[in-house]
C-alpha positions in Angstrom: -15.2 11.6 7.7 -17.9 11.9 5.1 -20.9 14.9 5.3 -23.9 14.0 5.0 -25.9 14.5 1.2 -27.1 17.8 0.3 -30.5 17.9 0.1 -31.1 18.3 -3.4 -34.4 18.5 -3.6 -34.7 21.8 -1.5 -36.0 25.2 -3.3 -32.7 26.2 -4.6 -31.3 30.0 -3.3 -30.6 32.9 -5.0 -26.7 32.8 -6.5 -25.4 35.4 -4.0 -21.9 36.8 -5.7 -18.9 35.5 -4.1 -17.1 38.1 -1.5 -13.9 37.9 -4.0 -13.0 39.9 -6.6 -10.8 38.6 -9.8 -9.3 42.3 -9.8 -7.4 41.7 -7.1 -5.6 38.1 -8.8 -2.6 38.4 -10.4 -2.1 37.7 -13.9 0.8 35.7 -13.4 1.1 31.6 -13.3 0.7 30.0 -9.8 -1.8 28.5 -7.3 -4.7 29.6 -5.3 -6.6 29.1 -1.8 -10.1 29.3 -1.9 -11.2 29.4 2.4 -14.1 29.3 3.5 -15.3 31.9 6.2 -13.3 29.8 9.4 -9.9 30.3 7.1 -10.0 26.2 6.5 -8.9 25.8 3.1 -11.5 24.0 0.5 -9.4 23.6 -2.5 -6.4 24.2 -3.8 -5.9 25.3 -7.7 -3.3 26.7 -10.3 -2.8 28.3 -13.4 -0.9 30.0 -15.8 -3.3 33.3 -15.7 -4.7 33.1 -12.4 -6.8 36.4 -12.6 -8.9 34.3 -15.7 -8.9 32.0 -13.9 -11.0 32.9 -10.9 -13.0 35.3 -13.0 -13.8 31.5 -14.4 -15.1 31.1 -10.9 -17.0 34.5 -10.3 -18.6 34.7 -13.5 -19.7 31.2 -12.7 -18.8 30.4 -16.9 -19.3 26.4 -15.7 -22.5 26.0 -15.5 -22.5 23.3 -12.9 -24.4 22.8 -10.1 -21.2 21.6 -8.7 -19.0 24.8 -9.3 -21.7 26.4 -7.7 -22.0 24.5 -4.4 -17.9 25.2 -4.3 -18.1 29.0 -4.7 -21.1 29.3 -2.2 -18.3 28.1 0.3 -15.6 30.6 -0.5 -15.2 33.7 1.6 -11.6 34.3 0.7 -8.9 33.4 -1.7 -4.7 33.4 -1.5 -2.9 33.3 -4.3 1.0 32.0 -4.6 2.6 33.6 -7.9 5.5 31.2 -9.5 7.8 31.8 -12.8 6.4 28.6 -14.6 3.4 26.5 -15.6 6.0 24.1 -13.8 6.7 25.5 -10.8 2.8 26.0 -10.8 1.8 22.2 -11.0 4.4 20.8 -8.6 3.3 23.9 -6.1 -0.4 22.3 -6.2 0.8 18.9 -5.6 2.9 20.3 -2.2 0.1 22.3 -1.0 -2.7 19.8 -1.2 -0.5 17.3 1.0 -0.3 20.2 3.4 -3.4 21.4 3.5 -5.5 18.3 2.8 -8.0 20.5 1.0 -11.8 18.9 1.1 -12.4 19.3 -2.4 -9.0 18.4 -3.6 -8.4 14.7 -5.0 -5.7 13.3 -2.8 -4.3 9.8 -3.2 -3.9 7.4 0.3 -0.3 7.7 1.8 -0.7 4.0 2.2 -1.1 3.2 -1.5 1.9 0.7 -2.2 3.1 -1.2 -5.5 4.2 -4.7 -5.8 7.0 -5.5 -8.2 9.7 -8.5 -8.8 13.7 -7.7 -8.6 16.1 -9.5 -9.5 19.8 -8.6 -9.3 21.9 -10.0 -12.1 25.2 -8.8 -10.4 24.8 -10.7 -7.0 25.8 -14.0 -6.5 23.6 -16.6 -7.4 20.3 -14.0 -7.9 17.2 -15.0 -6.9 13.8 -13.4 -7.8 11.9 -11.6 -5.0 8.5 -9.9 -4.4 9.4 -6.1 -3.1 7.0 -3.0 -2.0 9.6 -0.2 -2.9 12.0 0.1 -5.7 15.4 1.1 -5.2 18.5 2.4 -7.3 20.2 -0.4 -6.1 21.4 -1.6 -9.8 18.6 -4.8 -9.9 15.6 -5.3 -12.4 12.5 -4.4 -11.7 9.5 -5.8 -13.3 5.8 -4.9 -12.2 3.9 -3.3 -10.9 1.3 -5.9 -10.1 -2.1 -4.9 -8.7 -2.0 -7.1 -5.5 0.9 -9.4 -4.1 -1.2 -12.5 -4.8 -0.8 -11.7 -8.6 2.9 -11.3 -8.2 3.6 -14.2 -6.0 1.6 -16.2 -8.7 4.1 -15.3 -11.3 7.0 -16.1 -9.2 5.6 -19.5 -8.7 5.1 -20.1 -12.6 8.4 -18.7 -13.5 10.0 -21.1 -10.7 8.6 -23.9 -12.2 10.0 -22.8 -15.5 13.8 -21.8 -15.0 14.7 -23.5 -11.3 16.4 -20.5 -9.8 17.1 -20.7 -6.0 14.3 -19.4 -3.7 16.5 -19.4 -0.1 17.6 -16.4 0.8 21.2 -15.7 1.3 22.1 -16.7 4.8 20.4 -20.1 3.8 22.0 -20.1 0.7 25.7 -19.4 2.6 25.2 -22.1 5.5 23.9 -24.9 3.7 25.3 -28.5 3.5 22.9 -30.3 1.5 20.3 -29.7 -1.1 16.3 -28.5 -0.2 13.0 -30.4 -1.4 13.2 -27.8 -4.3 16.0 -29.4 -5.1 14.6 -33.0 -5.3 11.6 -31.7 -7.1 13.8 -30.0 -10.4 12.6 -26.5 -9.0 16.4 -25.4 -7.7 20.1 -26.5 -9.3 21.2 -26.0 -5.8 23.4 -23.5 -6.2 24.3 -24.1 -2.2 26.2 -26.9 -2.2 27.6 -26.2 -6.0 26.2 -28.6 -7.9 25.9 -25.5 -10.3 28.6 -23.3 -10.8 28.0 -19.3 -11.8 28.3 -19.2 -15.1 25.6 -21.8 -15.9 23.3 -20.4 -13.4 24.0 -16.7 -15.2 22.2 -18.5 -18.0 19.2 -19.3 -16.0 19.2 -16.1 -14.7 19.1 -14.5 -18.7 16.5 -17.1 -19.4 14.1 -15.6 -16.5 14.9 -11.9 -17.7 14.0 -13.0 -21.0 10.6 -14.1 -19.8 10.1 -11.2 -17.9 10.6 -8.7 -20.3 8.2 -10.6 -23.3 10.8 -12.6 -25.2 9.8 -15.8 -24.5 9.9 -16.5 -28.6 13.6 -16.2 -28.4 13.0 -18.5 -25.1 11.7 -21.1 -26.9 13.8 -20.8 -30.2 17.6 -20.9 -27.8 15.5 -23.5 -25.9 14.9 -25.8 -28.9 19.2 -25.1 -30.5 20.2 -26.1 -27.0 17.6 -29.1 -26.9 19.0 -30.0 -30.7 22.8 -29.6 -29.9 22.6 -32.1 -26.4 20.7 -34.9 -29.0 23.7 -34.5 -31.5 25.9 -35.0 -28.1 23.7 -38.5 -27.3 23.3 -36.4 -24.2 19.6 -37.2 -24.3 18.5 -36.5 -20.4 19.6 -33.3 -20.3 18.1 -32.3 -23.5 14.9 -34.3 -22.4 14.7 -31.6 -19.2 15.0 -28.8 -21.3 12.1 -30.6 -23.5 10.1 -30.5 -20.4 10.8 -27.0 -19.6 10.0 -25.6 -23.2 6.7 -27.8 -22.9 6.2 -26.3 -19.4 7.1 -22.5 -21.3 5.1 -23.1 -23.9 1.8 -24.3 -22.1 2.3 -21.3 -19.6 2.8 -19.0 -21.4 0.2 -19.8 -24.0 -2.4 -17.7 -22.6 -0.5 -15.0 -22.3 -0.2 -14.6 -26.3 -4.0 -15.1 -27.1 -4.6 -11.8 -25.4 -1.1 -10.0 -26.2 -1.5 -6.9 -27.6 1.1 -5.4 -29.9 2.4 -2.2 -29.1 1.7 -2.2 -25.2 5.0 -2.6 -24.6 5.2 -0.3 -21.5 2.1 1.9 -21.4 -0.3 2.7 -18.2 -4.0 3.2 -19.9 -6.2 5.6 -17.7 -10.5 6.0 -18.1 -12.9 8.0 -15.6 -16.0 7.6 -15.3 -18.4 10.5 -13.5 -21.7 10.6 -11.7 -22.9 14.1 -10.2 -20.1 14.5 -7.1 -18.4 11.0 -7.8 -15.7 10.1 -9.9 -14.1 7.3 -10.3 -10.2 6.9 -12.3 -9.2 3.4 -13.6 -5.7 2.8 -14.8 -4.3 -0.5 -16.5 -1.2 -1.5 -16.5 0.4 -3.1 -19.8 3.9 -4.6 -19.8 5.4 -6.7 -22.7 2.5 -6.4 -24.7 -0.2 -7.5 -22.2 -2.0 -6.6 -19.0 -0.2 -6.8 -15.7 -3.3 -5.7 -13.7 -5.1 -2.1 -12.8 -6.2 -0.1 -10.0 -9.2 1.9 -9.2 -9.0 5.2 -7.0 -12.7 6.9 -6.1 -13.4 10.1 -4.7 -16.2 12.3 -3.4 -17.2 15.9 -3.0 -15.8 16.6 -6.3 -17.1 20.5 -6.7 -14.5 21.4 -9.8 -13.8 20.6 -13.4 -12.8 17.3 -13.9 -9.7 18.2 -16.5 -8.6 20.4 -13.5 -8.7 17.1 -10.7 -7.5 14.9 -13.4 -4.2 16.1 -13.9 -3.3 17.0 -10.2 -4.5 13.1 -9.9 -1.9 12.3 -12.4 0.4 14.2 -10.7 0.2 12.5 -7.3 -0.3 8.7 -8.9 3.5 9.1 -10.5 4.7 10.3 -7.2 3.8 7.6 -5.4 4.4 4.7 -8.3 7.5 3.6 -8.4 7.4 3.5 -12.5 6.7 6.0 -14.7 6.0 3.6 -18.0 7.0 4.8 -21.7 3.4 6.2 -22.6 0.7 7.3 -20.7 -2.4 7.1 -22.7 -5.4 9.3 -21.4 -9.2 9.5 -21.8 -9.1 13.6 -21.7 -6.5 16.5 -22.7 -5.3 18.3 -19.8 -4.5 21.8 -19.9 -1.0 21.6 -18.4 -0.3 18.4 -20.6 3.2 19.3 -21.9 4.3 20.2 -18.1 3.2 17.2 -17.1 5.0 15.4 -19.7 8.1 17.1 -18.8 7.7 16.4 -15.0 7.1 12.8 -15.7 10.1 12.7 -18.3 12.5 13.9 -15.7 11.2 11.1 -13.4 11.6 8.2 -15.4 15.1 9.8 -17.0 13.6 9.4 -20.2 11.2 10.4 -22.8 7.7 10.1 -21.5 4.8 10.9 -23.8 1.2 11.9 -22.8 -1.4 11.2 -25.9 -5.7 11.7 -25.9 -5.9 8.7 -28.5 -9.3 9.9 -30.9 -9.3 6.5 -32.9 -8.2 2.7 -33.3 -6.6 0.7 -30.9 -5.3 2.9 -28.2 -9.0 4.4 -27.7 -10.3 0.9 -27.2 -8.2 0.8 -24.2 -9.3 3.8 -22.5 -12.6 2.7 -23.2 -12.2 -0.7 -21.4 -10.6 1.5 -18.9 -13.5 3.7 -18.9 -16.2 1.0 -18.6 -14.1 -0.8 -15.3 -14.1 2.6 -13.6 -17.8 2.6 -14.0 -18.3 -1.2 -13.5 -16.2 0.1 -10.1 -18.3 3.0 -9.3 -21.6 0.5 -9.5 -19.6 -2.6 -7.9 -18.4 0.6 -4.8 -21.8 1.9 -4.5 -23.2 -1.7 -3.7 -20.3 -2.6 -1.0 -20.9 0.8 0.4 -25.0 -0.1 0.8 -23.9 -2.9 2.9 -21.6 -1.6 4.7 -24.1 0.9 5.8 -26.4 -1.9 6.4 -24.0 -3.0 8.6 -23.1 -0.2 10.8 -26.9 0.1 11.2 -27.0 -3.1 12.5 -24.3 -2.5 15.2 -26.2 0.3 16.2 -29.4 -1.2 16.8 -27.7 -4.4 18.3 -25.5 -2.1 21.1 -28.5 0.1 21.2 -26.7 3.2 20.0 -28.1 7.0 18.9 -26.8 6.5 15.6 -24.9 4.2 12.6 -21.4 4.3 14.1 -19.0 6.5 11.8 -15.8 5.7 12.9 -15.0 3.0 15.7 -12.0 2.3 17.3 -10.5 -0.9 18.3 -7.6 -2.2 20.9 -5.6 -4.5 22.0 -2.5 -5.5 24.0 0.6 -7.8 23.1 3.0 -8.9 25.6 5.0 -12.0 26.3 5.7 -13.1 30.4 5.2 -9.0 30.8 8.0 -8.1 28.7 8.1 -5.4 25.9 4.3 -5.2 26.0 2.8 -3.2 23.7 -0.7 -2.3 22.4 -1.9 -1.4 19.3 -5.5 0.8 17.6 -7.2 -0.5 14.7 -9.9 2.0 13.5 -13.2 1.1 10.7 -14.3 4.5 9.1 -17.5 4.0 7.5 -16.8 0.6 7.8 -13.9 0.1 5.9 -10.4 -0.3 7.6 -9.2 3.2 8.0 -4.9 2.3 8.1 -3.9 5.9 7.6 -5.9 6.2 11.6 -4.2 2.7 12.8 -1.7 3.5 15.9 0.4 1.7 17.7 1.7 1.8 21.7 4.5 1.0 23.9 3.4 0.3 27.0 5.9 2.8 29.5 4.1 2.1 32.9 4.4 -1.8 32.9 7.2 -4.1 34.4 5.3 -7.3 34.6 2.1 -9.3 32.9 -0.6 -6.9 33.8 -3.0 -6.5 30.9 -5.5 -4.4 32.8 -3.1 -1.8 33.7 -1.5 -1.7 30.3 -5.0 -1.3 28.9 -6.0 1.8 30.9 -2.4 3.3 30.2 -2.8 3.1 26.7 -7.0 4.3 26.7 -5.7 7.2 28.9 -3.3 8.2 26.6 -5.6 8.3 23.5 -8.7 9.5 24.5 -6.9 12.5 26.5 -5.2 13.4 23.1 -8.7 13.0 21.3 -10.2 15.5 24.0 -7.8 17.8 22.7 -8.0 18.0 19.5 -11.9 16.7 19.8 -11.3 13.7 17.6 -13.5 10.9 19.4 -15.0 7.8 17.6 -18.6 7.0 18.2 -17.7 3.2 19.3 -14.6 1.8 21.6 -14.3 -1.6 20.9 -12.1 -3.9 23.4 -10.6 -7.0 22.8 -11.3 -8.7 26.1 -14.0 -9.6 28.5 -15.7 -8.2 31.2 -12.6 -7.0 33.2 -11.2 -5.4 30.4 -14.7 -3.5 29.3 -14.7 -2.4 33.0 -11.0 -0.8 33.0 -12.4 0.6 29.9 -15.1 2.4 31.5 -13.0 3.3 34.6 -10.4 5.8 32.5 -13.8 6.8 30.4 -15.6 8.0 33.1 -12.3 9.6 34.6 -12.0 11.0 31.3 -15.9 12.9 31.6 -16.6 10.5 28.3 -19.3 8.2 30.3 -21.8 9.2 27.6 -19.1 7.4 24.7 -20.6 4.4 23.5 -17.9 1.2 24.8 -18.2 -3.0 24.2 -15.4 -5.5 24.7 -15.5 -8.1 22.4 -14.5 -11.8 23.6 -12.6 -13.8 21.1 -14.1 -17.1 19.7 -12.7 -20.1 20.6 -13.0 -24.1 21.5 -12.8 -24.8 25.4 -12.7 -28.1 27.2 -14.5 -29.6 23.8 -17.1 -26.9 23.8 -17.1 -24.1 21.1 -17.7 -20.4 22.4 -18.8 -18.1 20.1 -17.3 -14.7 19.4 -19.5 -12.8 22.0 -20.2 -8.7 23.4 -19.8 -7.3 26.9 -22.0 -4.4 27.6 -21.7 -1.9 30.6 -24.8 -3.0 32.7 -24.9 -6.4 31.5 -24.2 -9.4 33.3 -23.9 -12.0 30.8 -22.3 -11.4 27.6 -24.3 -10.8 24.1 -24.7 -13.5 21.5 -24.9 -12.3 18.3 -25.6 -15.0 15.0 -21.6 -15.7 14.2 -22.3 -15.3 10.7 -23.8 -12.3 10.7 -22.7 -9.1 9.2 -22.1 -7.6 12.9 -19.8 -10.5 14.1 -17.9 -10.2 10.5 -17.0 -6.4 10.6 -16.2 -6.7 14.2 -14.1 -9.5 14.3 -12.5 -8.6 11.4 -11.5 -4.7 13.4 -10.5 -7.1 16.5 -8.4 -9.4 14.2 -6.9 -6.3 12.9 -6.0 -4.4 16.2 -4.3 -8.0 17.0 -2.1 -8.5 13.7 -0.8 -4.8 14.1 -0.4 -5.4 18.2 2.0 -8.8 17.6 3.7 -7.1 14.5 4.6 -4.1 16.5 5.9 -6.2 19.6 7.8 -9.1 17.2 9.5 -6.0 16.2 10.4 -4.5 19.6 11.5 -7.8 20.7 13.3 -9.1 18.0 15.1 -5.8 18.3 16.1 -6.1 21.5 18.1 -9.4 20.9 19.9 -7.9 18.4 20.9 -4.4 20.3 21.7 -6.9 23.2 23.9 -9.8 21.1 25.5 -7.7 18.3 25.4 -3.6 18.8 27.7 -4.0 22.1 30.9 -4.7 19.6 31.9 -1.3 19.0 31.6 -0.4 15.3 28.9 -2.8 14.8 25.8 -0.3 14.7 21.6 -1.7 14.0 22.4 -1.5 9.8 25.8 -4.0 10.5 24.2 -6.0 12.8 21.3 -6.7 10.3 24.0 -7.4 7.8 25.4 -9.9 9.7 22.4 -11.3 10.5 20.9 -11.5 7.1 24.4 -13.1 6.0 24.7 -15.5 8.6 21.3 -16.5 9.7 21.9 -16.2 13.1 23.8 -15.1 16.0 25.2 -18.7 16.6 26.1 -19.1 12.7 27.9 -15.6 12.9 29.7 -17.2 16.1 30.9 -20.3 14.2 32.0 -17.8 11.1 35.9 -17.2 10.2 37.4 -13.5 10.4 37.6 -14.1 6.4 33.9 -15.1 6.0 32.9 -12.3 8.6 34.9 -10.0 6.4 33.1 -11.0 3.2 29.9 -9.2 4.3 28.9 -5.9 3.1 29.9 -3.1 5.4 32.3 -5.2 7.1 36.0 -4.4 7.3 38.7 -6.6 7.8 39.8 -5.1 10.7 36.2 -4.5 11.9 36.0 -8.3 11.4 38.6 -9.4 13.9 37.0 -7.2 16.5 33.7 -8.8 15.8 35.4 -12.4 15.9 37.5 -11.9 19.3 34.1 -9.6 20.9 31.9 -12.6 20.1 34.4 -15.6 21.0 35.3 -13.5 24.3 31.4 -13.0 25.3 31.2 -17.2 24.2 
């Protein structure tokens, strides 16, 4: 939750000295605690001489305002001695994520990276879009700044080399070629009109893309297209004519804006304004750019260099890539324990260079000037936003813009595994990190009402606890659920929390109804312009709350058949049964399967087999 500005405008007070003392620091390496007077912990720090260190802070040597407004806060501070500038840095990094310091940086758990695998070793490999990268012996290739960019590549490179795109239980059960097939975008390796050597050459061809060698793509692409002619084999070389036009047309772009020597380097700039700061970083791969990503924070009250390499730090964490060369805008004090970290990471050399001149520095300037374009392009979505939340509060008549609102909804189908699920808008903005989900215990049949006051019971009565309420409870519903709503609030001594049910949109008997707002005291609902800013962040937190809400109980269900059809056989545990099922396609497939084919899947015995095949044909 964000404070509110200080007032900078008020008389300044006299610098009172801080209540600490840099006599009693060590003068070994490790981390410190500054606290403020409640013991909360405001930000965590290290260094090899910590003693100079928080003189650095006493003496107030930085002059700025900043510093100041940090060390006006501090009543106390810990300090953690280690053996190493090492042990130092990766001692930061743990105690931020446990103490979740205020003015720390700290990247979003949720952050995820899109990347493209492909296994050469599996049969018939096939490209695929993945959120996590595993040692699991495939290529990698990313990461992309947003699945649409990713998923765009795929497509291009599909039309390019015509590897198969079903996935393995497709691939294992099929009798006849797909449309992809028909339309020169799959050899259809299912039905072996290509056998495994061949398609191994596809496979190299697509690799060869992928990692920027798409001249000695086109050059084996024109010998092959030359040797077919001198066979008179003249439609097979005219398909490979097509797919070097198609390579080279596509690809085209791609070498206008190549850039030699960005093999495998991330590119980071920052960009500054009094609290604010903004970090950029660019991705290049096989000598152009892949994408970038943009990371703000607020309440920065501490040198930059120091925030900028704990900020490194956590980004390699979480990435699943640590590239060749990192280039940066700044030096960082700890620069060669990074580089060592981040070495022992990738399992390679890594190096960390502050380019001064030529090319390199042209990059962290672009990087530099889209974190500030960010910064400008953030502080205008933020205006609205505000403008927004204004707007809900004069529309629902509330004592304030609405800082965090909470959203929620039930899923269920004929009563069964019904679930419910809380989407939450933090400054209006979805807030994931606060997103919950439910399962309904009390329920046995379709009784929305009921499962909507279990689960409001059961959150607000944890939120009285550890005083955590929101200053709007949205419902998706209508009057009967705002009602239920207002029953376990008032049960709860939380009449005074501000509650609307929101009824969804839709076309009736010919007629459209519009997305409209129960209030408590209101007869008729509220009608609010559908385009409007309200209606848009609303709908949008409703929409939410329902996408998580169907996700969660497809899951639950979906789990259920396959506990209830597969994890009776014994040996056959959740990880097996999904083997099978990915295999197979389905339980009836698995039914119709051999002891031999059964046995061909990983995890899968022979002798485990048979059982399967006489458990399943026994049940049948």
């Amino acid at each position: 939750m964000k404070d509110k500005p200080e007032n900078r405008n008020a008389p300044e007070k006299k610098e009172k000295p801080p209540a600490i003392s840099a006599a009693d620091a060590p003068t070994e390496p490790g981390c410190y605690l500054m606290r403020d007077e409640d013991g909360v912990v405001l930000y965590v720090g290290k260094a090899i001489n910590l003693r100079n260190r928080i003189r650095s802070y006493i003496q107030l040597t930085d002059s700025r305002y900043s510093v100041k407004f940090l060390m006006r806060r501090v009543a106390s501070v810990e300090y953690l001695t280690v053996s190493s500038e090492k042990e130092a840095l990766l001692l930061e990094n743990t105690l931020i994520k446990l103490h979740k310091p205020r003015y720390n940086v700290r990247l979003r758990d949720d952050k995820t990276f899109i990347s493209l695998r492909i296994h050469p070793g599996e049969r018939f490999p096939r490209l695929t879009v993945v959120r996590r990268r595993k040692k699991d012996g495939a290529r990698y290739f990313g990461p992309y700044h947003d699945t649409k960019a990713a998923r765009k590549t795929l497509k291009q490179l599909q039309k390019l080399v015509p590897l198969r795109t079903c996935s393995d239980s497709v691939l294992n059960n099929r009798s006849r070629p797909c449309i992809y097939y028909q339309i020169k975008q799959c050899k259809a390796p299912c039905v072996g009109f290509i056998n495994e050597e061949e398609y191994a050459g596809l496979v190299e061809q697509v690799l060869m893309i992928l990692e920027g060698k798409s001249r000695s793509l086109e050059k084996q692409l024109r010998e092959e297209i030359t040797a077919l002619a001198e066979q008179l084999r003249f439609e097979e070389a005219a398909v490979l004519r097509d797919r070097l036009v198609d390579l080279q047309t596509t690809l085209q772009p791609q070498h206008t804006v190549a850039l030699e020597g960005t093999e495998e380097q991330d590119v980071f700039g920052m960009y500054a304004e009094g609290r604010f700061v903004e970090f950029q970083v660019l991705y290049y791969r096989n000598n152009a750019m892949t994408g970038g990503d943009t990371f703000s924070f607020d309440h920065v009250e501490v040198p930059l260099n120091e925030l900028f390499s704990s900020f490194i730090l956590q980004f390699y964490e979480a990435t699943p890539v640590v590239p060749k060369t990192v280039v940066l805008p700044v030096e960082l004090e700890d620069q060669e324990t990074l580089t060592e970290i981040l070495s022992e990471k990738r399992e390679r050399a890594v190096t960390l260079t502050v380019p001064k001149r030529g090319r390199l520095k042209e990059l962290v300037k672009l990087a530099e000037h889209n974190a500030e374009a960010s910064f400008i392009s953030r502080r205008g979505r933020e205006k609205a936003l505000q403008d927004g939340l204004e707007q809900i509060a004069a529309l629902f008549k509330l004592p304030a813009a609405p800082t965090r609102i909470e959203c929620f909804d039930i899923s269920t189908h004929q009563g069964d595994k019904t679930v419910a699920a809380m989407s939450v808008l933090t400054h209006g903005e979805p807030d994931k990190s606060r997103y919950r989900r439910y399962q309904i215990k009390s329920q046995v049949t379709q009784d929305d009402f009921n499962a909507m006051r279990e689960v409001l019971t059961r959150r607000f009565s944890r939120a009285i606890r550890e005083a955590d309420l929101p200053d709007l409870v949205l419902i998706d519903g209508g009057k009967g659920h705002l009602n239920i709503a207002l029953s376990v609030l008032r049960e709860l001594g939380l009449s005074s929390l501000p509650c609307v049910s929101i009824a969804e949109g839709r076309t009736e008997k010919g007629a459209v109804l519009p997305e409209r707002f129960f209030l408590p005291g209101r007869s008729n609902p509220l009608v609010p312009p559908q385009g409007s800013q309200v209606v848009r962040m609303l709908a949008g937190l409703r929409n939410e709350a329902h996408r998580f809400a169907i996700t969660y109980h497809r899951k639950k269900r979906s789990g259920a058949v396959l506990k209830s059809a597969l994890n009776d056989i014994p040996g056959v545990g959740t990880a097996r049964a999904r083997a099978l099922l990915e295999t197979f396609g389905s339980v009836k497939n698995i039914m119709e399967a051999t002891s031999d084919q059964l046995a061909r899947v990983p995890g899968i015995s022979a002798k485990l087999a048979e059982v399967v095949h006489r458990h399943l044909h026994a049940e049948g």
